[in-house]
N, C-alpha and C positions, 0 to 999 in steps of 0.2 A: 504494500500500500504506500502512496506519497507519503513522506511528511509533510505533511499540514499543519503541525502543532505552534507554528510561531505566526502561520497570518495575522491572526484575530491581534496579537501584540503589535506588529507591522501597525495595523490602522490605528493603534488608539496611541503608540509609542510615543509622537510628543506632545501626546495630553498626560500619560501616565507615568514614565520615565521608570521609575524602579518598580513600583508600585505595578505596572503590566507586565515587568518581570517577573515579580513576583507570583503576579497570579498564573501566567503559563506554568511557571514550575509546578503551579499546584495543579494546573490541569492534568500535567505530563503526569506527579505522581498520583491523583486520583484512578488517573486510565492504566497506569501503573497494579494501582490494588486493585481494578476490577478484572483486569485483564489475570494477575496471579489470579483472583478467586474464581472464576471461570477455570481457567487451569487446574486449581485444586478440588474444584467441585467437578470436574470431566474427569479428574485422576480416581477422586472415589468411588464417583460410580462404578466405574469400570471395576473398580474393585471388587464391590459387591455385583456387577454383573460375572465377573468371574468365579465369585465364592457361590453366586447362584446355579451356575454353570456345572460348577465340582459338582456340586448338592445335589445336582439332577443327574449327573454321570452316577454318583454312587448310587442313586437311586434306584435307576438303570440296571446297575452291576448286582444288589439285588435282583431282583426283578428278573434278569436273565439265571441270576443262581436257582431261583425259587423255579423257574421255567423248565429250565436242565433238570432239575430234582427232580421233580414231579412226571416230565417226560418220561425219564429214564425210570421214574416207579413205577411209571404206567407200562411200560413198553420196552423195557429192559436195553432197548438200544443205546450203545457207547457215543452215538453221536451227540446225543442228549447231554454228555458230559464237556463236550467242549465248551459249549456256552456256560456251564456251569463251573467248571474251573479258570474261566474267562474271567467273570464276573469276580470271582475273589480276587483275581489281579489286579482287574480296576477299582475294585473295594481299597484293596491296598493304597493304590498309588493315589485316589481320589481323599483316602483319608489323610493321608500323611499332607496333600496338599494342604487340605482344612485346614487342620492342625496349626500351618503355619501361618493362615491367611485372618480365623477369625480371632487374634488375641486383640487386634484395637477394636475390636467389636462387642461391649460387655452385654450389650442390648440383646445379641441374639446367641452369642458362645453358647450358655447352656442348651440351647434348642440346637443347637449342630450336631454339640457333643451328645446329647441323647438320642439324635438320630445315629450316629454313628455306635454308640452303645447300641442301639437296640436291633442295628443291622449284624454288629456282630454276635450279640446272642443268638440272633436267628440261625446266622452263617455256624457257628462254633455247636450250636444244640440241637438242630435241627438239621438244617441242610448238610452236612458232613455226614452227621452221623444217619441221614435218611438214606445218604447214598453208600454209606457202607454198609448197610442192613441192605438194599438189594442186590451190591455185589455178593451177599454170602446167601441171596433168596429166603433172606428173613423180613418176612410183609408186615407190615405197619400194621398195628390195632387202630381202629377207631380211634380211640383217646388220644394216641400220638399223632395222629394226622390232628385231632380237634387243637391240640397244645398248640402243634406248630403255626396252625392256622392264625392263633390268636398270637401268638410272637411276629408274625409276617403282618395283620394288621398292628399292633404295637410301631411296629415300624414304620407302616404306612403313616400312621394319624404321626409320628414325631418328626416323621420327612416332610408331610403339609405344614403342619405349626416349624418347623426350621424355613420352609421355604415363604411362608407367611410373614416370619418377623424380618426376614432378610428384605421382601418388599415392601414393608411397613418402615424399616430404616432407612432403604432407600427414597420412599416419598418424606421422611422425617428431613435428609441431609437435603434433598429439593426444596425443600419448602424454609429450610434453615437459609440456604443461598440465594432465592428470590427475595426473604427476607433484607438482608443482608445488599442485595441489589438496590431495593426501594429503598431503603435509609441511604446507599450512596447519593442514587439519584437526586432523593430531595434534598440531601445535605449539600450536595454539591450545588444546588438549585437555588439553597437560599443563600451558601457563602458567594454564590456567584452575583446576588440579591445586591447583598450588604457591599461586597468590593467595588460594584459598579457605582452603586449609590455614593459610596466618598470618592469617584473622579468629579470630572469634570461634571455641569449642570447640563449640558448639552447633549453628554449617552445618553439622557432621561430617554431621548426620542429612538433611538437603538434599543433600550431597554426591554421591549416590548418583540422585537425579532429577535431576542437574543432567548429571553423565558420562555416564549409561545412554545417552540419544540420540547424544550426540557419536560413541561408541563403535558406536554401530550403525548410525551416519550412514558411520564411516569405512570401515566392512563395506562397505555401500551403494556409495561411491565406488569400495573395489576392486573391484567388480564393474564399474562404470562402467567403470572402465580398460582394464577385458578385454570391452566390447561386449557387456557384458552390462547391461539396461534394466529388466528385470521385477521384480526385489526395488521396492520404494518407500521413498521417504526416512522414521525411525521418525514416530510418531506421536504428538504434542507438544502437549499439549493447554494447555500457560502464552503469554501474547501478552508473550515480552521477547524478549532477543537471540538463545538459541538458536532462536527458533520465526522468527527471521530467516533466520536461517544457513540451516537447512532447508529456507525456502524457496527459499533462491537456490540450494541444492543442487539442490533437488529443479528447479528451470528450466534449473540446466545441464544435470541428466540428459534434460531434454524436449529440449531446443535438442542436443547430443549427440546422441541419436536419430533425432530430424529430417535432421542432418546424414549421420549414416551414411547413413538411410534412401535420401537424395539420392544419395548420392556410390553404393550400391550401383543404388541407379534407374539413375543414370548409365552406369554399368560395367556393368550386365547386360542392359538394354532397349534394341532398338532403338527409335529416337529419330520418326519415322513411325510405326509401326503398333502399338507397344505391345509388341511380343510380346520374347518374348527374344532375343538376338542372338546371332550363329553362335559366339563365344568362349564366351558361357556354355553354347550349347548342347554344345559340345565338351569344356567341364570333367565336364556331369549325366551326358554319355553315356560318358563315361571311369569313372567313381564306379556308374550304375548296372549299366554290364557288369561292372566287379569286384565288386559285391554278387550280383548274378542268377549270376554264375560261382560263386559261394560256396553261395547257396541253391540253385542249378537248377533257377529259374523259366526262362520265354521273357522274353525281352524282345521288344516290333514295335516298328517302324519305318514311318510313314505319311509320304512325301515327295511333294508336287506340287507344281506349274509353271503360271503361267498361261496357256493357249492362245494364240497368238500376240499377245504381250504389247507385242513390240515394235512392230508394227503398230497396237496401240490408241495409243501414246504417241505415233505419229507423227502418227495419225490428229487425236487427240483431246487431245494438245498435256502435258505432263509434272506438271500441275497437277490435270487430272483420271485421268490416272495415278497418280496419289498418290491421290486420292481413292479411286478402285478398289483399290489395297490397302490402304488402312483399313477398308473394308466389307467385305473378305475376310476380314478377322485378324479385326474383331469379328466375325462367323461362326464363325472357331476356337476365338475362344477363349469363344463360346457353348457351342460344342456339347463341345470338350476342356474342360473344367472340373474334373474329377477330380483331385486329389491326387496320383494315379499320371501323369496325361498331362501331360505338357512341349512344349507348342507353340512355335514360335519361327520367325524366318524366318532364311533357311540366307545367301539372298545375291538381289538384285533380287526378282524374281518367283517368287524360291522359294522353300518352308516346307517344315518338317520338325516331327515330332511321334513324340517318345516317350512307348509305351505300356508298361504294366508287368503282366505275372501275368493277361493274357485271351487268352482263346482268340483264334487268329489270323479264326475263323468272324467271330466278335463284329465284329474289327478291319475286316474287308472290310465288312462292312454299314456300320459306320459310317464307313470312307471312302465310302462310295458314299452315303450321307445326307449327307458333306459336299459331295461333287461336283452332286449336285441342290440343295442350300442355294447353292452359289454359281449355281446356274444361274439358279437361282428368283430369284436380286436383282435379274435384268432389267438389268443393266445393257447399253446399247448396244452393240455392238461391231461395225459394219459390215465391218471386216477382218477378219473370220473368215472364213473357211472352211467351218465346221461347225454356223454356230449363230450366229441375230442376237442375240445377246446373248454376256456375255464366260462362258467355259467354264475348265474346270480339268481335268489329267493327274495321274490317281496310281496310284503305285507303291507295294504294301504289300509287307512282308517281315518275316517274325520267325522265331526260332531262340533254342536254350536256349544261352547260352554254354559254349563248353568251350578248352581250353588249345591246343587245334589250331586256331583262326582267331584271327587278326585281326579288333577293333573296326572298322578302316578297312574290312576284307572285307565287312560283314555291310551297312555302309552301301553301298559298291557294287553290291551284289545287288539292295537297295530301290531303287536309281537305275537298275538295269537293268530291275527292274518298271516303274519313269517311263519310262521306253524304249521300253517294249515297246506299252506306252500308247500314247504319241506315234503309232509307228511305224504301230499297229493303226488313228488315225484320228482321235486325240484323245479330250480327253472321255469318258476311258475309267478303270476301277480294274482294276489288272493287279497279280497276287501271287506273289510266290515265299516257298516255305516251307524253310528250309534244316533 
């Protein structure tokens, strides 16, 4: 960028003499500390976007242990163990990162560290020892599957409350720094007030193009503070220190929204296929059945499964598994694209898709354009059953809300259509209308 920092001095220099020296100094160091505290608030975040990152990796690294365990109890197959000795690896290395990442963090240390305690109870009590009992064909009781169950959610609920406080901190240091921002602002707003006021009697009439922007810079910023981005920094058409300031405002508001943008990325997409993930979808479908309950529109419900999915993965190994539902979610969210429809995947091989204010007719046709889009991708599937290639089961269901069901009800009935799918042969679109 120009320096700019000495015009504004230049024009007032022989009305002010030392005195407009002065005050540049103080602009240069004002822009000085704002520019460090931007610096130091983009270094923390990352911080915590990193600690957040581990936190979900070890997550993960569970999650693929508890996956290999269970396979492998199911099904005796050794493959089942590579993801399952995998996962303690990255258990490891993800812990030991922790370790050394949350100690300036007292806010949320405990909530790491009892996730990471409670992953390794599960790993050291459970998973280990589950998988040494079916290398010697000694079958789990009841009770030890029920135990381990409850050690694996233990886990779960201390990995959501670790990863809750980490983004609770996160909006704390945000909200510390916009903070921090609007005190620059206005302080620098009214010493800027006061210094002009003992020059000369004649700035009085500059006075007024000199505040208007600061003043509607600092509007600007309160909006920043409340995640709000679309106003723009004012519009400054002199090259000195204010048209500095404004710039570095207006890059925090860029870098600010980027950040959100990430951190909501983060929080509401599943992290493979794009699409939204079962927490968000469970917040839109809580908010659109008490809106549809108010207007008494219908809302649907479009939920499917892929046809014997787990048999592709075994087939065709967990990497082109993944690939296979990438090319399904981009299908959905080709064909969902609408304003009204909310596609997302619900959990493994399953997706769900809210529709809003169509006829349930409409809705069946186009699951049933989605069930031939996926058919039509050709993909392989020699484990079928029903079709050399991979297939898709849905369930459609929609109903006008009213004060006598249950949200949880309306979604069971669309899982009974997936059901009824299945049951009938696969490959099918099966509908209940309540």
């Amino acid at each position: 960028m120009k320096n700019t920092h000495h015009t504004l001095g230049q024009r007032l220099l022989f009305r002010t003499g030392l005195t407009a020296i002065l005050f540049i100094i103080l602009i240069l160091l004002s822009l000085f500390y704002l520019v460090k505290e931007v610096d130091k608030h983009g270094a923390r975040q990352k911080e915590l976007i990193e600690i957040d990152e581990n936190l979900t990796a070890l997550y993960i690294a569970v999650i693929d242990q508890e996956t290999g365990q269970r396979g492998y109890n199911l099904t005796g197959n050794i493959e089942f163990l590579q993801p399952f000795y995998n996962g303690i690896k990255v258990f490891k290395t993800k812990k030991a990162d922790l370790q050394k990442q949350i100690n300036k963090y007292p806010s949320f240390n405990l909530y790491v560290l009892d996730t990471i305690k409670n992953g390794e109870i599960w790993t050291n009590q459970f998973g280990i020892p589950h998988v040494q009992s079916s290398k010697v064909n000694e079958h789990l009781t009841e009770q030890e599957l029920k135990i381990g169950k409850t050690a694996f959610d233990s886990f779960r609920l201390s990995y959501t409350a670790a990863h809750n406080h980490v983004e609770t901190e996160s909006k704390h240091i945000q909200e510390v720094f916009i903070h921090k921002v609007i005190v620059f602002i206005i302080g620098s707003s009214l010493l800027t007030i006061l210094t002009i006021g003992v020059l000369w009697s004649t700035l009085f009439k500059k006075f007024n193009s000199i505040t208007r922007p600061i003043v509607e810079l600092s509007e600007c910023v309160k909006d920043y503070s409340n995640n709000i981005f679309i106003k723009e920094p004012p519009k400054y058409i002199k090259n000195d220190e204010i048209a500095d300031l404004i710039s570095n405002v207006n890059s925090m508001r860029m870098q600010l929204e980027v950040n959100r943008m990430y951190m909501d990325n983060l929080a509401n997409k599943d992290g493979l296929t794009g699409l939204y993930n079962r927490r968000y979808f469970n917040q839109k479908f809580e908010e659109e059945w008490k809106r549809q309950l108010n207007a008494r529109n219908n809302i649907n419900l479009i939920i499917f499964d892929i046809d014997y999915f787990k048999r592709y993965n075994d087939l065709y190994g967990h990497v082109l598994g993944d690939e296979c539902l990438i090319l399904i979610s981009k299908t959905v969210l080709d064909l969902f694209e609408n304003p009204a429809e909310l596609p997302a995947r619900y959990g493994g091989e399953e997706f769900v898709i809210i529709t809003l204010e169509q006829d349930i007719a409409k809705i069946i046709a186009k699951a049933k354009v989605l069930r031939r889009a996926v058919e039509n991708l050709n993909i392989d599937h020699s484990g079928s059953e029903i079709s050399d290639f991979v297939t898709i089961s849905i369930g459609v269901s929609s109903v006008i809300p009213n004060n006598n069901m249950e949200p949880k009800c309306f979604i069971d009935q669309a899982d009974k259509a997936l059901y009824n799918s299945k049951v009938n042969g696969k490959n099918k679109v099966s509908s209940i209308q309540l």
